[in-house]
C-alpha positions, 0 to 999 in steps of 0.5 A, spaced: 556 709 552 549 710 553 547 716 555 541 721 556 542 729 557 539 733 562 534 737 557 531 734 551 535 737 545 530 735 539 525 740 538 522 734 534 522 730 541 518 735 545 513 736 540 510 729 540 510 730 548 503 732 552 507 733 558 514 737 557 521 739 562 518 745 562 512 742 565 515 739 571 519 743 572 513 748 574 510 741 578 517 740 582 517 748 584 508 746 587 510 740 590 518 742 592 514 748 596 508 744 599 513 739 602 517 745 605 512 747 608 509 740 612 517 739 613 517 746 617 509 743 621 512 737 622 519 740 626 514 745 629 511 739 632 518 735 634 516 730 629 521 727 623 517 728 617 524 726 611 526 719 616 520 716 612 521 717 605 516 712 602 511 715 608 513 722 605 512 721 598 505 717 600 503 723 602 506 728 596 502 723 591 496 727 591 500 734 590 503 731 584 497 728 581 494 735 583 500 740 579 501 735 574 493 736 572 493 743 573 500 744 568 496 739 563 490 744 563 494 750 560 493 745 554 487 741 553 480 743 555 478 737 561 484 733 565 481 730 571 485 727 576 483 722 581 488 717 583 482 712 587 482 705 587 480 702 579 481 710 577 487 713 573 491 718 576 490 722 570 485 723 564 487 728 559 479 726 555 482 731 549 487 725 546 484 720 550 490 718 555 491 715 561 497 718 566 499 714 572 503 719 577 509 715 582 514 718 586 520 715 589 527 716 593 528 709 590 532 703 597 539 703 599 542 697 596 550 695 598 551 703 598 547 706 593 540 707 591 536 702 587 530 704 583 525 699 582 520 704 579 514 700 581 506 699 578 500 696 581 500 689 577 492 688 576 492 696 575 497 695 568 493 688 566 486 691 565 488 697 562 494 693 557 497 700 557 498 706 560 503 712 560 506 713 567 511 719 570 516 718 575 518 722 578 524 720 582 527 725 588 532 725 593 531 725 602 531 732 601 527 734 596 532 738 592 533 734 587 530 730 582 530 725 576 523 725 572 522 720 567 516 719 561 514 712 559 509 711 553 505 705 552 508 701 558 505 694 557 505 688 563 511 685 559 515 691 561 513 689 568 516 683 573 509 679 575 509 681 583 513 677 588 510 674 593 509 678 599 510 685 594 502 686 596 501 687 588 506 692 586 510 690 581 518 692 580 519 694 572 523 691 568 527 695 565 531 691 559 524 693 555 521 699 559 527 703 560 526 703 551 521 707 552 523 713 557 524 719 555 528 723 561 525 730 562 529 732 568 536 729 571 539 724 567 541 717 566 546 711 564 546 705 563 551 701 566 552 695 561 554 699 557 559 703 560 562 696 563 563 692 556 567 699 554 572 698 560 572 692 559 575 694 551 578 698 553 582 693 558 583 688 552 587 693 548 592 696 554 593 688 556 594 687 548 599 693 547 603 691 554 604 684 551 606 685 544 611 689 547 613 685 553 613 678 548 618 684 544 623 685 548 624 679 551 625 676 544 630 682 543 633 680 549 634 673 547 637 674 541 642 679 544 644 673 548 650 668 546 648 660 545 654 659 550 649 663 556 645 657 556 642 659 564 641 667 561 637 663 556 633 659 560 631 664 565 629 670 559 625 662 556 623 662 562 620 668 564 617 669 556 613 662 556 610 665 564 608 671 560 604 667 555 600 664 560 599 670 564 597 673 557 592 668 556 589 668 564 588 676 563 585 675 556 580 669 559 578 673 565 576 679 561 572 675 556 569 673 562 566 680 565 564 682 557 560 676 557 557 677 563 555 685 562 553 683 555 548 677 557 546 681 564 540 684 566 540 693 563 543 696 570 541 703 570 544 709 574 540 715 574 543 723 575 539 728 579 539 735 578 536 741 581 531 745 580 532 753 582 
């Protein structure tokens, strides 16, 4: 299974990075305490202000192109935050880069959350490639899951389906290649599906081989004049091959179908105290 802890083990890893857990991490507890305190203005005010995720996360943008800009100053001499239209949302003109900031609570979809981690089309076809930081929260804004991506380029976007007003969803076969996890976690899902499946083929084999076994030693126990008491243990071993042969086929056809499916990713949240 493919998998992605929580923290970034490798020293070697984090030293590449411009932006680090740490940094974050410091960006969560800035943002985790504006958006208090405008949840508590809003219940003052009898107002809901956690109902409309996506009207919430609009809003805490300008907080996280603010700390992050604040947390990369730490580092380099002149970092500019700017988020207008045509304009990043973060420039670091020490090193030359561009940074896109988003924050997402993701959609229900059939009873779970789906993050389309989604880009402004026009925006990462004129630049060719950006850097992006996504930070993905929860309804309450306690737990988060924050994603680095270098170098994403137009082909690790899907062009915007009609109506979608220019954003893009990520394709995530390609971009998810490129992210590295600084917060939370992340599984992709095929792969735990195809070892399933594995796995399934080895009980089914193990319980036929010892099924067909046994019905063999049945068989030879049997005297030739037990023509009936032969024919139902022929009987029952032939339906065991055809059973056998069903279960195989059926499990050939899940493996095929997570092998050649889309990457399905599941992200893991974790506190930050």
């Amino acid at each position: 299974m493919l998998y992605y802890k929580s923290t970034i083990n490798s020293t070697n890893v984090e030293a590449t990075l411009y932006i680090t857990s740490s940094d974050v991490v410091e960006v969560i507890k800035q943002m985790r305490g504006f958006e208090g305190e405008i949840d508590a203005l809003f219940k003052k005010r009898g107002y809901s202000f956690r109902n409309n995720t996506g009207r919430r996360n609009a809003l805490l943008s300008v907080a996280q192109e603010v700390e992050v800009a604040k947390v990369l100053r730490k580092k380099y001499k002149k970092v500019i935050e700017d988020g207008s239209p045509g304009k990043p949302d973060i420039y670091i003109e020490d090193i030359k880069k561009e940074l896109e900031c988003k924050l997402t609570s993701g959609s229900r979809s059939g009873g779970s959350v789906v993050y389309a981690l989604q880009t402004d089309w026009d925006t990462i076809c004129a630049k060719k490639k950006l850097d992006y930081l996504y930070i993905l929260v929860d309804k309450d804004f306690s737990n988060y899951c924050v994603l680095f991506f270098k170098d994403l380029t137009s082909d690790d976007f899907f062009p915007p389906a009609p109506g979608a007003r220019g954003k893009s969803r990520m394709n995530k076969t390609k971009a998810m290649l490129k992210a590295t996890c600084l917060l939370g976690s992340f599984t992709l899902n095929n792969t735990r599906h195809i070892d399933k499946v594995k796995c399934d083929f080895d009980v089914e084999n193990i319980y036929h081989i010892k099924k067909l076994r046994s019905l063999t030693e049945r068989i030879k126990e049997t005297s030739s004049e037990a023509t009936k008491r032969l024919e139902y243990l022929m009987g029952v071993k032939e339906r065991e091959t055809t059973r056998h042969r069903k279960k195989i086929k059926n499990l050939s056809d899940r493996f095929k179908y997570w092998k050649d499916a889309p990457s399905n990713y599941k992200f893991s949240m974790m506190s930050v105290s």
